[in-house]
C-alpha positions in Angstrom: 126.9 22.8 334.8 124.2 23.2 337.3 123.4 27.0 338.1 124.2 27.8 341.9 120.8 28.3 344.2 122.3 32.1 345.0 123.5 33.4 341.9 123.2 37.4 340.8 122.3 36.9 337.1 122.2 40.7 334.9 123.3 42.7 332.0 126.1 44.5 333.0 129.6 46.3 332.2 132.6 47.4 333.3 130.6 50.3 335.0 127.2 49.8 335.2 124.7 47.2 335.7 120.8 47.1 334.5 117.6 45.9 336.8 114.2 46.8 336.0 111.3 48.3 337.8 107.3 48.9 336.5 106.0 52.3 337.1 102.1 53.8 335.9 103.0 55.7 332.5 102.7 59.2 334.8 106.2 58.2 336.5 107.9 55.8 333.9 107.4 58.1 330.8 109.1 61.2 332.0 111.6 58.9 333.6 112.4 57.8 330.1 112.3 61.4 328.5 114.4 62.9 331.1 117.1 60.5 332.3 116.3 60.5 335.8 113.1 59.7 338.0 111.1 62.7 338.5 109.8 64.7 341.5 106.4 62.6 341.6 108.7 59.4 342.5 108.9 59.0 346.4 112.4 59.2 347.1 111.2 58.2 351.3 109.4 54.5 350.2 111.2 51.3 350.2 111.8 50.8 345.4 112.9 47.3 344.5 115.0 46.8 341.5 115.4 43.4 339.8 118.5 42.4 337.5 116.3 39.8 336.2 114.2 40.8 332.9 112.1 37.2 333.2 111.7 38.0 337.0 110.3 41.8 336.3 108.0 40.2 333.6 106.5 38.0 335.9 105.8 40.5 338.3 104.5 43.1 335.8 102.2 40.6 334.1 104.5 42.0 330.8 103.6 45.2 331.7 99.4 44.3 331.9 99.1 44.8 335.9 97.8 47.9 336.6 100.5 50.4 337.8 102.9 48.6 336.2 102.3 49.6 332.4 105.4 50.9 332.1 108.4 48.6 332.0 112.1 50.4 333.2 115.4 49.1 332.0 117.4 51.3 334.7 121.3 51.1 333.7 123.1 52.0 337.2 126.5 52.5 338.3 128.2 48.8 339.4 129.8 51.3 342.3 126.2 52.4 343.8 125.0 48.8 343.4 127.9 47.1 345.2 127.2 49.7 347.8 123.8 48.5 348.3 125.0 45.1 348.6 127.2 45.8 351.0 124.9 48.0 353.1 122.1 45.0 352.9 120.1 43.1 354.9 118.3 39.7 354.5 114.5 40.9 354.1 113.9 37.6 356.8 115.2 35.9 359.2 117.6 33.1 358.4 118.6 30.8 360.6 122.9 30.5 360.4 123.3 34.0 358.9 121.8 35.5 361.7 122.9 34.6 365.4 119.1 35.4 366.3 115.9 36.7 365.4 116.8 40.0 367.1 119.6 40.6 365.9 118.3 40.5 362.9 115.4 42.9 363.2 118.0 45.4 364.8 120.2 45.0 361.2 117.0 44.9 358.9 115.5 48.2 360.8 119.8 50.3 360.5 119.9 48.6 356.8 119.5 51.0 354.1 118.9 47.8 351.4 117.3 44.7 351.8 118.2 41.0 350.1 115.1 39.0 348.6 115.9 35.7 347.1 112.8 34.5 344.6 112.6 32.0 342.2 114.0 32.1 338.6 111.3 32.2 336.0 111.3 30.9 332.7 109.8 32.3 329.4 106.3 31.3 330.6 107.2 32.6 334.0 106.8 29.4 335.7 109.2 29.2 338.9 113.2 27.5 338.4 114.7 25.5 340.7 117.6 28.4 341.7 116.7 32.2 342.9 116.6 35.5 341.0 117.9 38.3 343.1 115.6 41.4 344.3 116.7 44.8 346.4 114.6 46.7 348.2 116.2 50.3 348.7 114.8 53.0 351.4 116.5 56.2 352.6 119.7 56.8 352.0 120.0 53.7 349.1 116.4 54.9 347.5 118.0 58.5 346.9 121.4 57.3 345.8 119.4 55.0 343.6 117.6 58.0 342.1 120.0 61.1 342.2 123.4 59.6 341.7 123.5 56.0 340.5 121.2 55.9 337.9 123.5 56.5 334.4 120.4 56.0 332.1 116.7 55.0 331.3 114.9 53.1 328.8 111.2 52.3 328.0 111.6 48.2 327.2 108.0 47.8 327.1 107.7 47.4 323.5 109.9 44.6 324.2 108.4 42.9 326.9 105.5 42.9 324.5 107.2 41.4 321.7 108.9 38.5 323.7 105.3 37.9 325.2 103.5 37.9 322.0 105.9 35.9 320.5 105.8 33.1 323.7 102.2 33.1 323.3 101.9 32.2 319.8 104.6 29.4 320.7 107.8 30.5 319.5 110.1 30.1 322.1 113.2 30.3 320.3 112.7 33.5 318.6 111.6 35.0 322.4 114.6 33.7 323.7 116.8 35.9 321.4 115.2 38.7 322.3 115.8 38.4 326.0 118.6 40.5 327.5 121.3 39.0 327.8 122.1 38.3 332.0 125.6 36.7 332.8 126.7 36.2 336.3 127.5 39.3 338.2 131.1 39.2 340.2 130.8 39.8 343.7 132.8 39.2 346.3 131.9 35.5 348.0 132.0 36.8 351.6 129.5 39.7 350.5 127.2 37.0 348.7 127.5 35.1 351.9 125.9 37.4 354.1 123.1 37.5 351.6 122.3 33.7 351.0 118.4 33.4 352.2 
């Protein structure tokens, strides 16, 4: 069956769902010891969070880029993430969603969380035809995000190393079995239709 262009694709349960984030080793490693993000991460800038493992790895370079050494499996509550969907904005303007570009700008500056639709990537992070979800959070979603959604914290970066080192010596099969495993998220279609870029 052909996988929809809009789709949100993660690891989830009946209570939480997991995205991923890349922090320097100062912020991600005391995230992981301690459960939560610490005082260092700015709870007033815009955090994007990524259900897609193959999307974070592309945009982490497996955890290579500098600043990004440390890669964050964040398991959240499905409650504080539907909220953020709900409270979302398209990160541009779309014609057909939006009556106009101002309107627009007026919901994108009130919106607590903003929709970006990218491309899928595969195990050698080349672009797929449909679109990997991303949400930025600021203000009142960024603190949620950190102080009440978040259930736990893992350090997957030993993982991301494995699955890369195994894709570059060829064995695709084997890296493939190691991936998380992402299944289509339920959300409401009249929710996912405001978000459609």
């Amino acid at each position: 069956m052909e996988e929809p262009q809009h789709r949100i694709r993660a690891a989830h349960s009946e209570s939480t769902i997991t995205v991923y984030q890349a922090y320097p080793p100062e912020i991600g490693l005391p995230a992981v010891r301690d459960g939560r993000f610490p005082a260092a991460w700015k709870r007033d800038r815009m955090t994007w969070i990524k259900p897609s493992f193959l999307w974070m790895m592309y945009r982490c370079g497996w955890g290579s880029k500098e600043g990004q050494e440390t890669v964050l499996a964040v398991e959240i509550s499905r409650d504080g993430f539907e909220w953020a969907l709900r409270h979302a904005c398209l990160s541009s303007y779309t014609r057909g969603v939006h009556p106009d570009r101002a309107t627009w700008q007026r919901q994108l500056r009130r919106a607590p969380t903003r929709v970006q639709w990218d491309p899928e990537r595969d195990l050698h992070l080349r672009p797929m035809r449909y679109r990997s979800l991303q949400l930025g959070l600021s203000g009142e979603a960024a603190r949620r995000y950190a102080d009440e959604w978040t259930v736990s914290i893992r350090d997957v970066t030993p993982l991301a190393r494995e699955i890369h080192a195994l894709v570059s010596g060829g064995d695709l099969d084997s890296a493939a079995r190691l991936l998380p495993q992402e299944h289509p998220y339920p959300v409401e279609e009249e929710v996912l239709a405001l978000l459609h870029g």
